[in-house]
N, C-alpha and C positions, 0 to 999 in steps of 0.2 A: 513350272510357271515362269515367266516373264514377261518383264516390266515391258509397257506399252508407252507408246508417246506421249502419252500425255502422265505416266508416272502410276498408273494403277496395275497391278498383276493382271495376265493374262489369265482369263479361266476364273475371276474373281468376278463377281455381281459388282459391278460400281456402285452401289447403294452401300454395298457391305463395304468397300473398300474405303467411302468416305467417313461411314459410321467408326472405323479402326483409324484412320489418320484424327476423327476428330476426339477420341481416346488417347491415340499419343499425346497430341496437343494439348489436352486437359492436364494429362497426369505432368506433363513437362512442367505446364503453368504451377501447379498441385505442386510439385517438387519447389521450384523458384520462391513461391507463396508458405513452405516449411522453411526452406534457409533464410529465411527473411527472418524467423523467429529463431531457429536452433542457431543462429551462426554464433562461431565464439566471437568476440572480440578482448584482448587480454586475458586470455582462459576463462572467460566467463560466457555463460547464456544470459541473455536479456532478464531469464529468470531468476538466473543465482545473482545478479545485480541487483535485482527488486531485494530478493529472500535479505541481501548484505546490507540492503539502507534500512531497511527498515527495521530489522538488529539492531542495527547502529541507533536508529531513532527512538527504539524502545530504552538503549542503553543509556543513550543522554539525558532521556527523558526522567529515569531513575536514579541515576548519577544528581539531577538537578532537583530532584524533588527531595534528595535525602541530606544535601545542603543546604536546603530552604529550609528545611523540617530542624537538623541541628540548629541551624542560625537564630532561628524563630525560637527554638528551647532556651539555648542559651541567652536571646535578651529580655526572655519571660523569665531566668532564675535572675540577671542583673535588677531586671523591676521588682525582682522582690529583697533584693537587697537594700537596694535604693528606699526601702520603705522601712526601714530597719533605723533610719534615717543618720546615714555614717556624717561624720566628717567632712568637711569640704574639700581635700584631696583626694579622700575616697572616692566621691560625687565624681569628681574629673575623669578618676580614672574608670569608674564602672558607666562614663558616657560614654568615653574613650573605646571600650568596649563594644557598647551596643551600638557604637556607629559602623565599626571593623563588622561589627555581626549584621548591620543593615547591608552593607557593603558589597560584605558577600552574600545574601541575599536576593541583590540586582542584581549583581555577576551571574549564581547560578539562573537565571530568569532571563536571560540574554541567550541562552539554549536556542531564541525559541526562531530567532532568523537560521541558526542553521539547521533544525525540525525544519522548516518550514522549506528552505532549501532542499535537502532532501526528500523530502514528502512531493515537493514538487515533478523531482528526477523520479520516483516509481508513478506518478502519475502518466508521465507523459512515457515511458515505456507500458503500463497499461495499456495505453492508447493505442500503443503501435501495435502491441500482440492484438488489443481488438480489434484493429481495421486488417491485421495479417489474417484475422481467423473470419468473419464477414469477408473477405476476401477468396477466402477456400471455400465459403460456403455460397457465394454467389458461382464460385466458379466449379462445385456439384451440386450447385440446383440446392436454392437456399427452400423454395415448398416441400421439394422432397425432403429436404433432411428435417424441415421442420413438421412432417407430417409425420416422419419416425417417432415411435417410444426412445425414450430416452433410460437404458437401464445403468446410466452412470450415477454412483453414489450423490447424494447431495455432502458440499462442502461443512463439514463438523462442526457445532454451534458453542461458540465456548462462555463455557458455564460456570460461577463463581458461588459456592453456599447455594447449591440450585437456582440461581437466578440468570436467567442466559443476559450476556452482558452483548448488546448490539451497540455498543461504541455512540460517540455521536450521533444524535439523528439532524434529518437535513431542515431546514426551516418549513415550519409548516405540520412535521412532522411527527415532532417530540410532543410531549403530555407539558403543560404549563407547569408554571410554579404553582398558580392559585389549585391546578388540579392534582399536583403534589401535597400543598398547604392542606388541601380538601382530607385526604385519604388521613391525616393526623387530627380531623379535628371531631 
């Protein structure tokens, strides 16, 4: 075979020829539309960034809540000192105390701009994998792939004392108070 004027094999159906050029073309786009997602940047994928913030945000999140929870202990045993009813230096100093223990209190609760910062960064890299991956699939025929079975696992629901715990829900979505208050009364 050989290539003709106008770039198609000779001996080739032109039909067939433009059906194979427009396969290259695909899978190229297909290619550029994966490194958009797998590329490292600093030895990480987009993914192992997500995986790493939101470690970190579980981490801070525990870290702050197990300082709030001491802090809170300790100016609940101060109040009950205080009711024991000491001395007036005493009094100073067991304020003294539960202000140090307020103190830190706010501090660990100030977590919550840099939660929120971070929470921000996996958001907006979701975003990108989802416009990369809506991307791949506009560009193999998003009815065909959506007309396929799907025999990929569904993501594993996690469970606390059997109770599947779905996180925040979005407004509108959650069960009220009054229909919480409800189920106790």
């Amino acid at each position: 075979m050989t290539a003709t004027k106008n770039g198609s094999a000779s001996g080739l159906d032109p039909k067939l020829h433009s059906e194979i050029m427009n396969l290259i073309q695909y899978i190229q786009r297909l290619r550029i539309e994966i490194a958009g997602i797998a590329n490292q940047r600093e030895d990480q994928t987009a993914f192992d960034s997500m995986a790493d913030r939101l470690d970190a945000i579980v981490a801070s999140t525990a870290e702050a809540t197990d300082s709030i929870l001491a802090a809170m202990e300790d100016v609940d045993g101060a109040v009950d000192e205080l009711r024991t009813h000491p001395g007036p230096d005493k009094i100073d100093q067991i304020c003294d105390r539960i202000s140090e223990k307020v103190m830190g209190a706010m501090e660990a609760c100030s977590f919550q701009d840099l939660t929120g910062q971070r929470v921000n960064k996996v958001v907006a890299s979701l975003k990108f994998v989802e416009e990369r991956v809506n991307a791949m699939a506009d560009l193999c025929g998003r009815a065909e792939i959506e007309s396929l079975e799907s025999d990929a696992p569904l993501p594993p629901q996690q469970i606390d004392d059997g109770i599947a715990l779905d996180g925040p829900q979005r407004p509108g979505e959650a069960i009220s108070q009054d229909e919480i208050d409800n189920l106790f009364s």
